[in-house]
C-alpha positions in Angstrom: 14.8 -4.3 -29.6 17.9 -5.1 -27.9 21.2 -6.7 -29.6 22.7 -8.2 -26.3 21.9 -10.7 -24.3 22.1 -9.1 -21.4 20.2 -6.2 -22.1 17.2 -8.3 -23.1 17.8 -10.0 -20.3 17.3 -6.9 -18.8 14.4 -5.5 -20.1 12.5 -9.2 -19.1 13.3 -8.4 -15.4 12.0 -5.1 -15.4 8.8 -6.2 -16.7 8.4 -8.7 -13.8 9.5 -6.1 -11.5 6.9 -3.4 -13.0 3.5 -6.3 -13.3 4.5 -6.8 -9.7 4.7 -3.6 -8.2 1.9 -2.6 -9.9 -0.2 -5.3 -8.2 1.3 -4.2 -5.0 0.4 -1.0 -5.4 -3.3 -2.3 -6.4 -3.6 -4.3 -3.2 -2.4 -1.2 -1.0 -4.4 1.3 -2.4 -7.8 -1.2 -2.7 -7.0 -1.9 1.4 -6.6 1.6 2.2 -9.9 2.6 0.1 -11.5 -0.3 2.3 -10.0 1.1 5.5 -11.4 4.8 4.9 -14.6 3.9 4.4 -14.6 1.6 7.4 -13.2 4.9 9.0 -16.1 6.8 7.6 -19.1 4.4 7.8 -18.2 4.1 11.6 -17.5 0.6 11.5 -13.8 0.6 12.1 -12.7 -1.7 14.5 -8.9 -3.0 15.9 -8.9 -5.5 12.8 -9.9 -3.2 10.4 -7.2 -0.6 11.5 -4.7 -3.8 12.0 -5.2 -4.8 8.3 -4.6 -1.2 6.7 -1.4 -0.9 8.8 -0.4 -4.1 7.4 -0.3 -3.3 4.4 0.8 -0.2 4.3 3.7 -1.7 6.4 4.1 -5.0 3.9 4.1 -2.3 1.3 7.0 0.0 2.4 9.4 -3.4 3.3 8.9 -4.9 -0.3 9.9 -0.8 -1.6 6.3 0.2 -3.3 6.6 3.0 -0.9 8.7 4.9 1.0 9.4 4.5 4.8 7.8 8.4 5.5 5.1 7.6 3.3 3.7 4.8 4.9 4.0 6.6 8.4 2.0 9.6 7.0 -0.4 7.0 6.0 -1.1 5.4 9.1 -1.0 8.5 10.7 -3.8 10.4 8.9 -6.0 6.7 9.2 -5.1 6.3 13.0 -6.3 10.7 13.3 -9.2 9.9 11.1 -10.3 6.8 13.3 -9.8 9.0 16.2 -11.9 12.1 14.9 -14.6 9.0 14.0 -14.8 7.6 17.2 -14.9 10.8 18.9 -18.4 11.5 17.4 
């Protein structure tokens, strides 16, 4: 328990922080489940695709992950989408 004011303070904040980037983080990865199996069912369209990178975009602005993570993310869906519409 913490003795200053401050601190507690503190310790309230980063319990806000951590409920909301964990929700974030549910979002993104619930979206990119959705946009794999679109990917993998063959039903991927421009929307479907459109969404994912939204997210994973909205995701890396707000900090839930990094900059060269989202871009390896979007790449392997856009190479996926590519090796599924190729068949």
């Amino acid at each position: 328990m913490a003795n200053i004011a401050s601190a507690e303070k503190q310790r309230r904040q980063a319990e806000k922080k951590k409920a909301r980037n964990r929700a974030g983080k549910s979002t993104l990865r619930t979206t990119l489940k959705k946009g794999r199996a679109a990917i993998q069912g063959g039903d991927a369209d421009k929307e479907t695709l459109s969404g994912s990178y939204s997210a994973i975009d909205k995701a890396a602005k707000r900090g839930l992950i990094k900059e060269n993570t989202a871009n390896r993310y979007k790449a392997r869906l856009a190479a996926a989408s590519k090796r599924s519409a190729a068949k």
